[in-house]
N, C-alpha and C positions, 0 to 999 in steps of 0.2 A: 537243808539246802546247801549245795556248792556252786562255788561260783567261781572261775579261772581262766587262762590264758593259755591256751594248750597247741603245741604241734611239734609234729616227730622230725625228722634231720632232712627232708625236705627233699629227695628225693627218693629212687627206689620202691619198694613194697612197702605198702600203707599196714603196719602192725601195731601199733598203739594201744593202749587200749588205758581210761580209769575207771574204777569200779569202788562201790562200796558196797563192803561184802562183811555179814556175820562175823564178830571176830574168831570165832571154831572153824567156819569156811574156809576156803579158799576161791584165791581169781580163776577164771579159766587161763590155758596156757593159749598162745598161737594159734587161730581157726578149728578151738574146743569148742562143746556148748558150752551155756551156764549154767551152773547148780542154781539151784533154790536160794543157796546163802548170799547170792550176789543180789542183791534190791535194786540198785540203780548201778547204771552205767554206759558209755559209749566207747565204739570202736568204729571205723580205725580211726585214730589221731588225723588231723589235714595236714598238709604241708605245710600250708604256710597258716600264721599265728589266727585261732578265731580264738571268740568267747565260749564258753563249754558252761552249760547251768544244768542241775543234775538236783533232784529232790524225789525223796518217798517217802510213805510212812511207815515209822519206826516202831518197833515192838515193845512193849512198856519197859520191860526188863533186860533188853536187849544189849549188848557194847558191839560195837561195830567198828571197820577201820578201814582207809582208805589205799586200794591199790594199784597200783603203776605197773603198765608192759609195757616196755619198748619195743620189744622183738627180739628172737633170736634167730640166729644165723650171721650174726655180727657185723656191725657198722650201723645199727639200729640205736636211736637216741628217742625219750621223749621229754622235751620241754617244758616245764607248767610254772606259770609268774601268777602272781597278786591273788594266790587261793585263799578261798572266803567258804568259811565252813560255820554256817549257823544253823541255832536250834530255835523251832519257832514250835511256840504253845498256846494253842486257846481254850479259854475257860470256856466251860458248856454251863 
């Protein structure tokens, strides 16, 4: 699970994006699709500050990493506060 504070520079074209993607993956770029290695994620970032919770499940063997777009074509920012990144496990 993640859990944050997220929004991009608050005006202009909505490009944002967080993902957690396979760590061999890659994020997609700017209005790409997604591969397969990307599990969880949203786009675009809002303007102004929301809450952003984001969870899947994880492949046993798996390592994973978490990534950031802001956008390009310059003047593009993405802001993220008080990220909460847990692992949650249940016995069967």
């Amino acid at each position: 699970m993640l859990k944050c504070q997220w929004n991009d520079q608050g005006w202009g074209n909505k490009k944002g994006m967080l993902s957690v993607v396979l760590a061999a993956g890659k994020a997609p770029d700017d209005y790409q699709p997604w591969s397969d290695a990307v599990k969880c994620g949203k786009e675009p970032a809002p303007h102004r500050p929301e809450t952003l919770s984001l969870s899947f499940r994880p492949e046993a063997t798996a390592h994973y990493k978490i990534c950031a777009r802001a956008g390009g074509g310059g003047g593009h920012s993405l802001d993220v506060s008080n990220l909460c990144v847990r692992t949650i496990a249940f016995k069967g």
